[in-house]
C-alpha positions as CSV (number, residue, x, y, z in Angstrom):
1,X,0.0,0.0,0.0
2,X,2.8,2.6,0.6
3,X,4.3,1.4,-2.6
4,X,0.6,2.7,-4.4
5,X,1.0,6.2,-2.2
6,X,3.9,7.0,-3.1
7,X,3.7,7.1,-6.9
8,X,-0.1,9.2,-6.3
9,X,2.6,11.7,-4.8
10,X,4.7,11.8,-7.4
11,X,2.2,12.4,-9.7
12,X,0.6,15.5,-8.0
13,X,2.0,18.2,-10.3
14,X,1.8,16.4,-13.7
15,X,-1.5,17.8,-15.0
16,X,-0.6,21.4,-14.4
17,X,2.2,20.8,-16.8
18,X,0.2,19.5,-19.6
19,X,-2.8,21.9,-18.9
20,X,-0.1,24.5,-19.4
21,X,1.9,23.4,-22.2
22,X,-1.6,22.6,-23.8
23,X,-2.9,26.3,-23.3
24,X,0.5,27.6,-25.4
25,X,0.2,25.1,-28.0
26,X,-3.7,26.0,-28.6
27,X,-2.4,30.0,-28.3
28,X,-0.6,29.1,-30.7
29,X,-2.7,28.0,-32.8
30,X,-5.1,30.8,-32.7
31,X,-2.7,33.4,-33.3
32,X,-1.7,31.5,-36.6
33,X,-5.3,31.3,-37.5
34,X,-5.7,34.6,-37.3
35,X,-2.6,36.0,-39.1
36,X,-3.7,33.3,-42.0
37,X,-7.1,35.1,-42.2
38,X,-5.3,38.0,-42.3
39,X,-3.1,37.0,-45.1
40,X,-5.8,35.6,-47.2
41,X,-8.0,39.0,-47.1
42,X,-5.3,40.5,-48.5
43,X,-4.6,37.9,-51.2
44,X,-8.3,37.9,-52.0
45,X,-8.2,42.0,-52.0
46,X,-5.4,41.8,-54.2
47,X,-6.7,39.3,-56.7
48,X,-10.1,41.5,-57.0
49,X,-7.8,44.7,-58.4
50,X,-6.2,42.6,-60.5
51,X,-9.1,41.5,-62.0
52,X,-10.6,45.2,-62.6
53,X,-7.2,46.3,-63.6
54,X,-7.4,43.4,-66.6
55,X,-11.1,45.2,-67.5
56,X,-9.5,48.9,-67.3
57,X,-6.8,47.6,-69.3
58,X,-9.2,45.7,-72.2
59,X,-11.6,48.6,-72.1
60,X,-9.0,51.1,-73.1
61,X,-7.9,48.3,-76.3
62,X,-12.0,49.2,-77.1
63,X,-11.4,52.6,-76.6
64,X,-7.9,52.6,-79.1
65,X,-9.7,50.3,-81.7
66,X,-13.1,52.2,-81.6
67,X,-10.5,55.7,-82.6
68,X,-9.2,53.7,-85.0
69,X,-12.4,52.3,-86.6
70,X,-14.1,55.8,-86.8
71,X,-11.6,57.9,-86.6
72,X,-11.7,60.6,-89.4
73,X,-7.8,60.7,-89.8
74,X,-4.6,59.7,-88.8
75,X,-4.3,62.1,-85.6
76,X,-7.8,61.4,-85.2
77,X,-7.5,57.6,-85.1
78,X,-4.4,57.0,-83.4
79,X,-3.1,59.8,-81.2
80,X,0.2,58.8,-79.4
81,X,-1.2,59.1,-75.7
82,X,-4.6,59.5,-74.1
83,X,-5.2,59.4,-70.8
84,X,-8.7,58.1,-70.3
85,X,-11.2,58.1,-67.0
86,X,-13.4,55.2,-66.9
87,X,-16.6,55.5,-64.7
88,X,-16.3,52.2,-63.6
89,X,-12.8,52.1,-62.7
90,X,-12.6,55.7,-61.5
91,X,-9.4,54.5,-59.2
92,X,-7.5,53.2,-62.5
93,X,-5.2,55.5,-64.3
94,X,-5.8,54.1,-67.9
95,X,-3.2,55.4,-70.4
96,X,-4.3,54.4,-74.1
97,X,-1.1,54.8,-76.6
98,X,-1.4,54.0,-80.1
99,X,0.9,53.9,-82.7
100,X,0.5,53.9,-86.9
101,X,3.2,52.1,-89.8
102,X,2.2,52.8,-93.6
103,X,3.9,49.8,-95.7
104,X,3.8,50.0,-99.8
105,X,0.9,49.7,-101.2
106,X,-1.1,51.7,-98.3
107,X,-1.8,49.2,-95.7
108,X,-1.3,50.6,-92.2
109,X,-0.9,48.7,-88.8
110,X,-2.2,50.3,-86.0
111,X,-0.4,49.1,-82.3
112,X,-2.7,50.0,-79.7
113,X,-1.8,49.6,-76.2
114,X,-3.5,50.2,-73.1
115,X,-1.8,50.4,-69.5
116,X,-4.6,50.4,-66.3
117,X,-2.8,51.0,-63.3
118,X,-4.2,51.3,-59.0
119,X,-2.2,52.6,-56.5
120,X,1.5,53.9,-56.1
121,X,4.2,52.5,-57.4
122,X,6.0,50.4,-54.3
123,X,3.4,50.2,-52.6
124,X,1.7,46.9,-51.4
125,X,-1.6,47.7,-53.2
126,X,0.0,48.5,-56.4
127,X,-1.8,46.4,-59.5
128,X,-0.5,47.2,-63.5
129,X,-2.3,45.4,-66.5
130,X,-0.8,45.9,-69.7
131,X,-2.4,44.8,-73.1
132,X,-1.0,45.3,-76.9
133,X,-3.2,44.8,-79.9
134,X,-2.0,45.4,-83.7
135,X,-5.1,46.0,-86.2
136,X,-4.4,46.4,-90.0
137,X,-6.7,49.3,-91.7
């Protein structure tokens, strides 16, 4: 019987320790949980002006080929830089640039290219689409 007490005494701290080591290993936990969140938000964010960037950058290829369609003449059609302001995208800076070559014969190739940009450069927001189109007129 004193064999049986003395182990019980023995014993007496040994579910403090693990109640404590499992409080910091569930603290832990939760603080990674959290700062995961965190970091997917902000992944997410980031992904959603990317996207609107990509549809700043293709509506300013609409605008270029729609000056070059209707345009009445050369300046008219393909002026070297315009800075355009989208309703939709009233926080992109969308920077349509076009540029004309006249081959033998007549036939001209129009390079239109549109740049949507949010945000400063360096900065952790910052999101560029580029896109380049060549039409023959």
């Amino acid at each position: 019987m004193e064999r049986t007490l003395n182990s019980l005494k023995k014993q007496k701290g040994f579910a403090l320790i693990a109640s404590v080591f499992l409080i910091i290993v569930l603290g832990l936990a939760a603080a990674f949980m959290v700062r995961l969140s965190g970091t997917i938000q902000t992944s997410q964010s980031h992904m959603i002006l990317a996207q609107r960037a990509k549809q700043a950058a293709n509506a300013g290829i609409e605008y270029g080929i729609y000056r070059v369609v209707w345009g009445a003449d050369v300046a008219a059609q393909c002026p070297a830089s315009t800075l355009i302001t989208l309703t939709s995208y009233s926080q992109f800076t969308v920077t349509v640039t076009c540029s004309v070559k006249t081959y033998v014969g007549g036939d001209r190739f129009f390079t239109i290219s549109s740049i949507a940009e949010y945000g400063a450069k360096g900065t952790q927001d910052y999101v560029v689409r580029k896109f380049e189109t060549v039409l023959e007129r």
